[in-house]
C-alpha atoms as a printed R data frame, in Angstrom:
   type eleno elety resid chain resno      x      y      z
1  ATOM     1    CA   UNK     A     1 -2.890 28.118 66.264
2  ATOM     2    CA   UNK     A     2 -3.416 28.045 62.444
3  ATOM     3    CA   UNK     A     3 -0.461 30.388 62.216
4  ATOM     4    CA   UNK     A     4  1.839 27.669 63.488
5  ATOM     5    CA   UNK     A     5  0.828 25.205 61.595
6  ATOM     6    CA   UNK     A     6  0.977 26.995 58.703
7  ATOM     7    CA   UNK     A     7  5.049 28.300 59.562
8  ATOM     8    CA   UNK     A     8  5.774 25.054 60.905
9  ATOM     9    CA   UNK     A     9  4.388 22.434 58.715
10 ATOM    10    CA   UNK     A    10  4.259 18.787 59.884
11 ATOM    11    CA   UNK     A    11  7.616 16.979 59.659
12 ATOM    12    CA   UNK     A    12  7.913 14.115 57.342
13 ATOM    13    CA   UNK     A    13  7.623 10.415 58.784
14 ATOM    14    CA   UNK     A    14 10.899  8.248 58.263
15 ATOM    15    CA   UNK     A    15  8.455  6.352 56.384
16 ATOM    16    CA   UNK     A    16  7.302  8.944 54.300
17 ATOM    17    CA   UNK     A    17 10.748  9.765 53.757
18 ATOM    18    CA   UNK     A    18 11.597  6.288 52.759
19 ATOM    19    CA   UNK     A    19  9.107  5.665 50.100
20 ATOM    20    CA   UNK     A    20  9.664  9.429 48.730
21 ATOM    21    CA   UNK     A    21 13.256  8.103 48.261
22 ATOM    22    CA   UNK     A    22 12.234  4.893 46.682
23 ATOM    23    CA   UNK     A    23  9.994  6.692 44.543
24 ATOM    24    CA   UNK     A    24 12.555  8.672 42.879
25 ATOM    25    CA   UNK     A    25 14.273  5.705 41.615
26 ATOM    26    CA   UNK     A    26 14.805  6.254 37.700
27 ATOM    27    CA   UNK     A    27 15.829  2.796 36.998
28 ATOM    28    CA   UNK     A    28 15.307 -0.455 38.345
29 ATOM    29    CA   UNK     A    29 19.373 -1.086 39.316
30 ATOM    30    CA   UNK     A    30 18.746  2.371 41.279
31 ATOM    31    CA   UNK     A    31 15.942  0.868 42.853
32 ATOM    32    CA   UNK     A    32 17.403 -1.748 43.867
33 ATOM    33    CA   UNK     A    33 20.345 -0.056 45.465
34 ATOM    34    CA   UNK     A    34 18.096  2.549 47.037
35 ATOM    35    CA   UNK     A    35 15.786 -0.338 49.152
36 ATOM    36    CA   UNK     A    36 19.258 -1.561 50.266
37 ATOM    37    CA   UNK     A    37 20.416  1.691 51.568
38 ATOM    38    CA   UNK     A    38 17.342  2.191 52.920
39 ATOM    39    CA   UNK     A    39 17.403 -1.590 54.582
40 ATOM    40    CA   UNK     A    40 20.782 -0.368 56.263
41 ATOM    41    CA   UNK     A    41 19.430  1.937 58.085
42 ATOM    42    CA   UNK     A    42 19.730  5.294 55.998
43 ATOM    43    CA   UNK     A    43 16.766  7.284 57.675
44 ATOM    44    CA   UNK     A    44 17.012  5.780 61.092
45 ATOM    45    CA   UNK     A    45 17.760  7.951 63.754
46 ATOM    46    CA   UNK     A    46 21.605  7.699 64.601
47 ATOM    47    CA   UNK     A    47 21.670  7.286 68.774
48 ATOM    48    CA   UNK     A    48 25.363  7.662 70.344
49 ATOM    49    CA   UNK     A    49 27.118  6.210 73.410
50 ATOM    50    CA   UNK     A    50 29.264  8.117 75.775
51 ATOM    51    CA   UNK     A    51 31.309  5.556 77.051
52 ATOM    52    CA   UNK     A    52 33.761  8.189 79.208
């Protein structure tokens, strides 16, 4: 069982993801635009409707 948790590591949160992205900000303008990107949805899952 170790074995395949050490191949397949644990997959990042979308919140993990999200403050990993905000964290990387170098400035605070890039900040800025990064929580807005991140407020419209930029890690959320995209779901799609087959309306045929």
């Amino acid at each position: 069982m170790r074995l395949f948790q050490f191949l397949l590591p644990r997959r990042e949160t979308r919140r993990e993801a999200e403050i990993a992205y905000l964290n990387a900000a170098v400035s605070l303008y890039d900040l800025e635009r990064r929580e807005r990107e991140v407020e419209q949805g930029l890690f959320r899952q995209k779901t799609y409707l087959n309306f045929t």
